[in-house]
DOSE-684824 format. One record per residue (C-alpha): residue in three letters; x, z, y. Coordinates in pm, whole numbers, plus 32768, in hexadecimal, padded with zeros to 4 digits. Example, Ala and Ser with C-alpha at 12.3 -4.5 7.8 and 13.67 -1.06 7.14 Angstrom:
ALA84CE830C7E3E;SER855782CA7F96;
***
This chain:
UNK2AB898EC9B51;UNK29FE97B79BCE;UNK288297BA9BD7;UNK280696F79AD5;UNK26DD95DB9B36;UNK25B896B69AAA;UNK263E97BC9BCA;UNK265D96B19CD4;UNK250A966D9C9A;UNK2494979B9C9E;UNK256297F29DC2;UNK24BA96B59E82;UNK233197359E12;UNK237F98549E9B;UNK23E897DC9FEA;UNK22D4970FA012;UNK21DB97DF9FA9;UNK22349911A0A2;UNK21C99899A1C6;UNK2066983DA13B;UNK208B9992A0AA;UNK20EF9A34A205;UNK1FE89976A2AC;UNK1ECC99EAA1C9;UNK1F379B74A1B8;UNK1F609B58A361;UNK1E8A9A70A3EE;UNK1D249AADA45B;UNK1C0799EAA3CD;UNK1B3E98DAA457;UNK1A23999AA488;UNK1AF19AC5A55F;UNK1B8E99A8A61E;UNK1A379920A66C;UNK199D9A8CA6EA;UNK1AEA9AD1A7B7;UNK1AD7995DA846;UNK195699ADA88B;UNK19A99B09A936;UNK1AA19A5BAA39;UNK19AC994EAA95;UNK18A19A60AAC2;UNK19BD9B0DABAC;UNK1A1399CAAC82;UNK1872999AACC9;UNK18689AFFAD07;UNK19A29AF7AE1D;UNK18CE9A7DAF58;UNK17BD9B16AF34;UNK18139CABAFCE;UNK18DF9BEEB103;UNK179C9B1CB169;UNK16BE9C70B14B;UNK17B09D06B265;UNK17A99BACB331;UNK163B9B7CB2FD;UNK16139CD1B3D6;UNK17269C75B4F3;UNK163A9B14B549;UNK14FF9C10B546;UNK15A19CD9B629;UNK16159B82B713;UNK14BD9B16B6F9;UNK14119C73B77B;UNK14EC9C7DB893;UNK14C09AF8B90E;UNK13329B45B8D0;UNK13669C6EB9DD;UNK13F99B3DBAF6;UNK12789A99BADD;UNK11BD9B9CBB71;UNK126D9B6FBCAA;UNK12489A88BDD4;UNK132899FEBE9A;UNK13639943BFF4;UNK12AC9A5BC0CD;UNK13039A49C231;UNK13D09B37C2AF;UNK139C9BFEC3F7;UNK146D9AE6C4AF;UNK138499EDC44E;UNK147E9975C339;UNK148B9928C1E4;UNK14B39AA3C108;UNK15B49A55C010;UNK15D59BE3BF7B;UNK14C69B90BE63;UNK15669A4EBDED;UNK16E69ADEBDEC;UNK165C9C09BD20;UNK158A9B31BC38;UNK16FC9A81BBE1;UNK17B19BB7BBB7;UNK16919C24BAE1;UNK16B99ACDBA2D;UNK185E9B0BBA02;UNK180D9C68B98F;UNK171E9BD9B884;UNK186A9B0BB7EF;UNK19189C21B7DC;UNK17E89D1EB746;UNK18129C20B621;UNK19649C22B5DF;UNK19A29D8FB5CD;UNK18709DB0B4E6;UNK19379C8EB42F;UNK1A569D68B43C;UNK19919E8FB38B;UNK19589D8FB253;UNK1AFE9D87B23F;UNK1AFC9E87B167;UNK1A159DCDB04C;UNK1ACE9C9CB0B8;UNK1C3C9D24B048;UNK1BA09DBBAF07;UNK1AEC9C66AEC9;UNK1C869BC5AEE4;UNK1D099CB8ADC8;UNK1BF39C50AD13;UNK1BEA9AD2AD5D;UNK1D589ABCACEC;UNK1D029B8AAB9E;UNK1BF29A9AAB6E;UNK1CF59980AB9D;UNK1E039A42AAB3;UNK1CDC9A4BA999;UNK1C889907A9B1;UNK1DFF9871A9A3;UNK1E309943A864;UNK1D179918A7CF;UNK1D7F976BA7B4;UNK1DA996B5A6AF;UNK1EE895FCA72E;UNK1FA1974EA75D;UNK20F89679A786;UNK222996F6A846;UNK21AD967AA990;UNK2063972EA967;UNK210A9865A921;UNK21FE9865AA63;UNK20B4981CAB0D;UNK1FFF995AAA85;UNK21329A41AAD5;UNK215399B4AC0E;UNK1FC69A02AC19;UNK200D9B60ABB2;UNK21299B9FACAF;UNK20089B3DADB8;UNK1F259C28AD1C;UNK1FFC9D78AD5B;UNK20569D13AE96;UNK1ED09CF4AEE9;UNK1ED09E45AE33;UNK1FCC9ECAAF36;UNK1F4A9E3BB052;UNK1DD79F00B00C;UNK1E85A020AFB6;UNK1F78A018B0CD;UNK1E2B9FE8B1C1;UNK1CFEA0C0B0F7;UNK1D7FA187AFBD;UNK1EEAA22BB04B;UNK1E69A387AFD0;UNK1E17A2F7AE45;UNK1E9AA1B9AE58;UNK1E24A0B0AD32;UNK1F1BA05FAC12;UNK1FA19F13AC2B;UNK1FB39E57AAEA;UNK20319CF1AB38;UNK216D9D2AAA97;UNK21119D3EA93A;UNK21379BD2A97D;UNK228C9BF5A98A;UNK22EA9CEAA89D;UNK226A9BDDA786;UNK237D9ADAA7CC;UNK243A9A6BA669;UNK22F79A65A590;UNK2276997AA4BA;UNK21899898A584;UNK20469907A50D;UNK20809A67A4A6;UNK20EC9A72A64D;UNK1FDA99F8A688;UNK1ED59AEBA5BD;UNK1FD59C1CA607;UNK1FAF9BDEA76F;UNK1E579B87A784;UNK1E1C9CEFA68B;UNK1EFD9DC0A791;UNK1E949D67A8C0;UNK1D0E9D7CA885;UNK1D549EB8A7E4;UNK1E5D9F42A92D;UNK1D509EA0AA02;UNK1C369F6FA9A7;UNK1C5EA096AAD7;UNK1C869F6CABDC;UNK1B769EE8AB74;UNK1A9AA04AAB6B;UNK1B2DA0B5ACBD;UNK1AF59F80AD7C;UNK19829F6BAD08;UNK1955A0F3AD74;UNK199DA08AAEC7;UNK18E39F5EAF05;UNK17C4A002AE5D;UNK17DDA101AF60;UNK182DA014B09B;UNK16E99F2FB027;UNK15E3A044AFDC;UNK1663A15BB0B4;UNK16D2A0A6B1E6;UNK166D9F56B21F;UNK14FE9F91B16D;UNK145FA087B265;UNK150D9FCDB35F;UNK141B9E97B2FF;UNK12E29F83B2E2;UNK13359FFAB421;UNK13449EBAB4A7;UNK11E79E57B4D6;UNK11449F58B590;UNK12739FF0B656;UNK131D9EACB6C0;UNK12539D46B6C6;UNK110B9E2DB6CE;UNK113D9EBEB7C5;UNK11E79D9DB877;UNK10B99CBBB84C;UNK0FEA9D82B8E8;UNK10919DBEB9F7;UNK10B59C5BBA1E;UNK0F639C21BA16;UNK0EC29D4DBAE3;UNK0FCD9CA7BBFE;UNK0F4F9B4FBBC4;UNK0DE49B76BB76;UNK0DFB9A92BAA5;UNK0F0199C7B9BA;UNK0F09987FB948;UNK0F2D9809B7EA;UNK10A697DBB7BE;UNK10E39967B80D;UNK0FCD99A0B6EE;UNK108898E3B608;UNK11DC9965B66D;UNK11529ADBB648;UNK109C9AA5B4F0;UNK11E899F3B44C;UNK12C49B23B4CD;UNK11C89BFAB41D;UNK11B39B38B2D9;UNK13329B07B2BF;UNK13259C83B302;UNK12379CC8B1CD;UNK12F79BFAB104;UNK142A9C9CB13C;UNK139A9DCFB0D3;UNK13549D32AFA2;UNK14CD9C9BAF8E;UNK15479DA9AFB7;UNK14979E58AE8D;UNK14FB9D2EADB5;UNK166E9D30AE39;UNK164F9EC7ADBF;UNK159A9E86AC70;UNK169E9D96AC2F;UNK17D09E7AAC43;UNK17609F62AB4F;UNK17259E0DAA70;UNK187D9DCAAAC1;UNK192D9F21AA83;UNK18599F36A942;UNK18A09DCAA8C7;UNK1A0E9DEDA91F;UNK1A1E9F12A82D;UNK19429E64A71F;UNK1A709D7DA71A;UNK1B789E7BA701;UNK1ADC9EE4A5BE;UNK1A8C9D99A542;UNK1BF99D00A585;UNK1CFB9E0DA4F3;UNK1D089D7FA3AC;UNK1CC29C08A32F;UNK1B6F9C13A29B;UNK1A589AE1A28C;UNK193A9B70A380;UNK17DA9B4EA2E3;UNK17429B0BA409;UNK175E9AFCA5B2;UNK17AB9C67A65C;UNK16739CBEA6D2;UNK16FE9D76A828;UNK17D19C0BA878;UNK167A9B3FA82D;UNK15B99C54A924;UNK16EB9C38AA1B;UNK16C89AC6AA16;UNK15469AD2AA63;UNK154B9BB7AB70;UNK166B9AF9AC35;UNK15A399B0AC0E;UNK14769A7BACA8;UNK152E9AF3ADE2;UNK15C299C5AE0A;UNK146B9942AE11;UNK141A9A3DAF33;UNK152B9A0DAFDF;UNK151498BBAFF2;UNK139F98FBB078;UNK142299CFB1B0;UNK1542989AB210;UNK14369792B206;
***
């Protein structure tokens, strides 16, 4: 029996109308694509700041130990009636040994620094999904983006988490291939925030932990046990010490201060993240128009612009 026209009509409304239909049942709203596009950019302005808490300590340490070369003196004359040379061959060892003080302090900020990449490249996966142009390209780009992100996941596990290593999650990406465009794109977006949640929670813990519990006392600790100490040493040697060694002492001391204060921002911040991260777990699982900004990705965004703020205070 051939369709009759009324059918083919009907037959063609149908068609047309089921991917508007699809679209509205999967997709997310603008307003949850705006708080998970506001999220990641929090996330990308929150990425430098634990690494340049850990390098801000390896120059305070360089700079303690060249202060140390200035209380000696150098070109004595030796017992044959020669130039001494001892004091100046020690000050450069003491000089090479400063180089390498910082970059094993560095090395103690690698830690943050590969928990900062699984994040970064989250923050990038977010942000490509959360696009408007969501076209084929753009989605080769965010699997490709979520291929990057386990192996980032492996890599920190491999090197800091072997005992309970974190879930990866990048291949939800994947797994979505065949859908209609949009509904990929919200069914992603939905799955991998949602998968993402214990990364995100077990990445803060630590840096919480390396920030407050490690590199913090390490700071307070700093002024009286290291330059301290150092200065006046310097200047019980010298008798006396001119202007530039003032200055150099006092900026060591308020970079050190203001560390102290990073690195209670950098710690404030990952409990804005964990908690803003599972504001939008809730608030993305199914479509719904959001009445107004999640409050924990509006506190998350505040306290990232202030320790950016202070960290850009300690690099002047």
């Amino acid at each position: 029996m051939r369709p009759t026209k009324l059918q083919n009509r009907a037959f063609i409304f149908i068609f047309l109308l089921f991917p508007f239909l699809f679209t509205c049942c999967a997709a997310l709203t603008a307003s949850q694509i705006k708080e998970v596009g506001k999220f990641a950019k929090a996330s990308q302005g929150y990425s430098e700041l634990p690494g340049a808490l850990a390098g801000s300590y390896g120059v305070l340490i360089r700079n303690n130990k060249l202060l140390s070369v200035t209380r000696e003196e150098f070109g004595q004359i030796d017992k044959q009636g020669g130039i001494d040379t001892s004091e100046a061959n020690d000050a450069l060892e003491t000089i090479q040994s400063a180089y390498k003080d910082e970059m094993d302090f560095t090395a103690v900020g690698k830690q943050m620094d590969a928990a900062l990449s699984v994040l970064q490249i989250y923050s990038d996966l977010l942000t490509s999904l959360v696009s408007d142009n969501f076209a084929e390209a753009l989605s080769e780009s965010a699997e490709k983006l979520g291929k990057s992100l386990d192996k980032a996941i492996d890599e920190y596990n491999d090197k800091y988490k072997k005992d309970a290593p974190l879930k990866k999650v990048g291949g939800i990406i994947g797994s979505a291939g065949g859908l209609y465009r949009r509904h990929k794109q919200a069914s992603i977006l939905k799955n991998i925030i949602k998968e993402a949640d214990p990364l995100v929670i077990g990445l803060m813990d630590e840096i919480q932990i390396i920030a407050s519990e490690k590199l913090k006392p390490s700071f307070v600790n700093y002024e009286d046990n290291y330059i301290g100490k150092e200065f006046k040493s310097v200047a019980n040697n010298k008798k006396q010490v001119d202007i530039s060694t003032v200055v150099f002492v006092y900026d060591n001391l308020y970079k050190a201060r203001q560390s102290i204060i990073l690195a209670d921002r950098i710690s404030k911040a990952a409990e804005h993240y964990k908690n803003a991260h599972m504001d939008l777990v809730k608030n993305t699982r199914t479509r719904k128009k959001l009445k107004e900004a999640i409050k924990q990705i509006e506190a998350l965004s505040k306290e990232v612009k202030a320790a950016n703020e202070v960290k850009n205070d300690i690099n002047k």
